[in-house]
N, C-alpha and C positions, 0 to 999 in steps of 0.2 A: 385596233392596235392593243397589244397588251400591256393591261394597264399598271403591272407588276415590274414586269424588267422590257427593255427594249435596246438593241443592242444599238441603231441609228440616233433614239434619244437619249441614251449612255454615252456616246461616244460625241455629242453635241454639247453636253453640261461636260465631257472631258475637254474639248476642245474652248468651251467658255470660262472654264475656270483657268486654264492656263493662259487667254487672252488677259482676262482681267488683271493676274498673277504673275504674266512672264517676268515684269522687269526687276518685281519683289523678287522674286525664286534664281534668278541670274547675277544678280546682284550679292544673293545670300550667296550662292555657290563662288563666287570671286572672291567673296571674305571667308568662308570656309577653308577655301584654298591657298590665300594668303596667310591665315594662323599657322596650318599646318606646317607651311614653307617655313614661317619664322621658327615654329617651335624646333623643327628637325635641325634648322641650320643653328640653334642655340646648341643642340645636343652635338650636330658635328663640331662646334667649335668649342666646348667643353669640354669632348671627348674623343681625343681625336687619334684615341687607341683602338675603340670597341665605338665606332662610331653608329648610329639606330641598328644596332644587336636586335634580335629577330624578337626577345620576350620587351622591348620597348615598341615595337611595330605593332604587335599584339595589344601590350597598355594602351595605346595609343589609340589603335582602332576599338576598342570595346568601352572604352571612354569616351570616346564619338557618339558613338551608337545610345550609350547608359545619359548620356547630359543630354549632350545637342539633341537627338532623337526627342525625347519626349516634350521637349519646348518646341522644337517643331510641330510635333502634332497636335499641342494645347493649343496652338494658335489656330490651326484650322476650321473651325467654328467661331473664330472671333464675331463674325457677323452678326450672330445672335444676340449677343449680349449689346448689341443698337436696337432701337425699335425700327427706325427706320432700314437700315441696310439688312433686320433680320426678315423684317415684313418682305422687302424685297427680294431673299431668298429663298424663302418658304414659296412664295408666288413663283419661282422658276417651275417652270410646266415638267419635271422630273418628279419618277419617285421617289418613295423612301431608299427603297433597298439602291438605283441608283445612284442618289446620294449619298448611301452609309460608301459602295462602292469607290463612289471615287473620292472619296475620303480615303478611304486604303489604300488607293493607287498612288495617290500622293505623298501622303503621309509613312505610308510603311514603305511600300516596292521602291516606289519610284527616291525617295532619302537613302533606303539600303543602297541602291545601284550606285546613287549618286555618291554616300560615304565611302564605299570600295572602289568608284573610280580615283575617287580624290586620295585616298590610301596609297592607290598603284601609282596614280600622276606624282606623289610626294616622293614613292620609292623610284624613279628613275633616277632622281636626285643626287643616288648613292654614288658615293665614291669607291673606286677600285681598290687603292691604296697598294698596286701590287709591288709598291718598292720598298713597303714595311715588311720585314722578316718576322714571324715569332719564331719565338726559343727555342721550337725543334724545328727551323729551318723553311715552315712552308710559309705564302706571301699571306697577308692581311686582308680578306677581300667582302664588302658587305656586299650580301644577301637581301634580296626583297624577300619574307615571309610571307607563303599562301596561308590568307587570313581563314581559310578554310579549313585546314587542317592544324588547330591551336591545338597543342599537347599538354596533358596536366600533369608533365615531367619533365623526363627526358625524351628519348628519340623511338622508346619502343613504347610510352606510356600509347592509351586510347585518346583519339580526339577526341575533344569536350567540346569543339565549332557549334555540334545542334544543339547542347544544351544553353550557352550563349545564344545563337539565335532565336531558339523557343523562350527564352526569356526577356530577349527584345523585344519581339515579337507581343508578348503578353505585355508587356511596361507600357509600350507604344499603343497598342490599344488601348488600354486602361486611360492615357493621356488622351486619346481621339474621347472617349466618354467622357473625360472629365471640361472639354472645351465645351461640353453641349451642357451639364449640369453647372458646372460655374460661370456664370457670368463677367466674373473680375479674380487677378489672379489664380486662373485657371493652374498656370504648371507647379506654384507654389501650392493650391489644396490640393491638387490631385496626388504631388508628391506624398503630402501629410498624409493621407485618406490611404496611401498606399503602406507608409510607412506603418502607421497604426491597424491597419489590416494584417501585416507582415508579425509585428509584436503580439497581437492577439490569436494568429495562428502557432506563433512560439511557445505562449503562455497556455493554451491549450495541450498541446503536444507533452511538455514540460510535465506541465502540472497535473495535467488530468489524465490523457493516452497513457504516458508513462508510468503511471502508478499501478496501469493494471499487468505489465509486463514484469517476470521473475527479474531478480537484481544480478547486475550484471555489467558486461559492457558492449553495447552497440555498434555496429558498424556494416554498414552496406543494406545489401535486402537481408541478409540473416542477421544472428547477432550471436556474440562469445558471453556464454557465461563463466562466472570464475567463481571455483567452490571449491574448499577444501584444498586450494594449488593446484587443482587442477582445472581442464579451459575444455568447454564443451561448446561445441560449433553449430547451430541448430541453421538450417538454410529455409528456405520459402520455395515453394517451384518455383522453375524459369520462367513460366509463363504470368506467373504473377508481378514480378519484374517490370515483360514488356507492357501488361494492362496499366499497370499504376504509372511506368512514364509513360506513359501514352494519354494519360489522363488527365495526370499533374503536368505537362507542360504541353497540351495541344488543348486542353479544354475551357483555360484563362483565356484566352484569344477568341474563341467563340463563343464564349459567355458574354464580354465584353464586346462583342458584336451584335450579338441580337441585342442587347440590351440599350448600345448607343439604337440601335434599328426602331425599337419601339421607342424612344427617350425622343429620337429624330421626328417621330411620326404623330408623334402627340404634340412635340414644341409647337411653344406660345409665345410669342413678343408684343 
């Protein structure tokens, strides 16, 4: 048997951790879904002209995802940080990779599916309201938001959906690594650790990239400079664009996996 991945003993530590896990994980999902419910029905009874408008459906779901999310996944390694219950995980006849495995199944797939159903189950909730008129005559009626399609405007802006996700995506790993190096208070350093990663990339960029750049003013992949009143447009090819997102928000995520992978393979309790 290979002693690397095995999809029989993959699918036997998937099946034992949700044995040990069900009633924690069923239970989380009942109060998950019970906040949601109360928060929506504060907002329809607050507002009960623009009742959950489609950019609060939005707030709503990416602030799921940005809090809840990564406290979920800090906790996933809780075991480690016992000698005894880590002793007794390490000892599961799985590998690493494995293990890193269905830690993402949990922790990432399987909480996304879960936050978007609980999303959709909360937007059934909507009220019609078709017997409120607005002021040019048509009826009042809420909309469920496909949380897929977030717009960073209006109706003809681009969706920005995968730049959110690719940045879930990387939070929530970064949380899965940080439940395996902290022992206590796992979602509190990891947040720190991120946070201060975040400002030292800032401080960089800031201070040192940008000094070598002519003066000006930035925006997008090109940048406007302004000289003399007048505005000169300098661009970057197109294809340097799609390398650098592609780099910048798909590469945190598997950096942060191999790294929980070897961090997993070496752990000691």
């Amino acid at each position: 048997m290979n002693q690397t991945f095995s999809f029989q003993r993959f699918s036997l530590l998937v099946a034992k951790h949700w044995a040990e896990n069900r009633k924690r994980y069923l239970l989380s999902i009942l109060a998950f879904i019970s906040l949601l419910f109360v928060w929506f029905l504060f907002v329809m009874l607050t507002d009960s002209s623009h009742p959950l408008a489609s950019g609060l459906q939005e707030i709503t779901f990416v602030f799921t995802l940005f809090l809840v999310g990564p406290f979920y996944a800090s906790q996933y390694f809780n075991e480690l940080s016992s000698k005894t219950k880590g002793t007794n995980y390490l000892m599961v006849p799985a590998s690493a990779l494995e293990k890193l495995l269905c830690s993402v199944l949990y922790s990432i797939v399987l909480f996304f599916i879960v936050d978007f159903l609980v999303i959709l189950t909360a937007n059934i909730a909507h009220p019609s309201y078709n017997n409120t008129q607005l002021p040019d005559g048509r009826n009042l009626k809420a909309v469920a938001t496909n949380m897929f399609t977030i717009k960073a405007g209006g109706a003809g802006e681009q969706s920005i959906s995968y730049y959110f996700l690719s940045i879930f995506l990387a939070v929530q790993s970064a949380a899965l690594l940080g439940s395996i190096y902290f022992n206590k208070y796992s979602y509190i350093k990891t947040a720190i650790s991120l946070a201060l990663i975040f400002l030292i990339v800032a401080l960089l960029e800031i201070k040192i990239l940008m000094s070598f750049m002519p003066k000006g003013h930035y925006w997008g992949t090109g940048f406007e400079i302004y000289a003399d009143g007048t505005k000169k447009v300098v661009l970057l090819p197109a294809w340097t664009k799609t390398v650098l997102e592609l780099l910048l928000f798909n590469a945190f995520p598997i950096i942060f996996w191999i790294t929980t992978y070897f961090r997993l393979k070496e752990k000691e309790v």
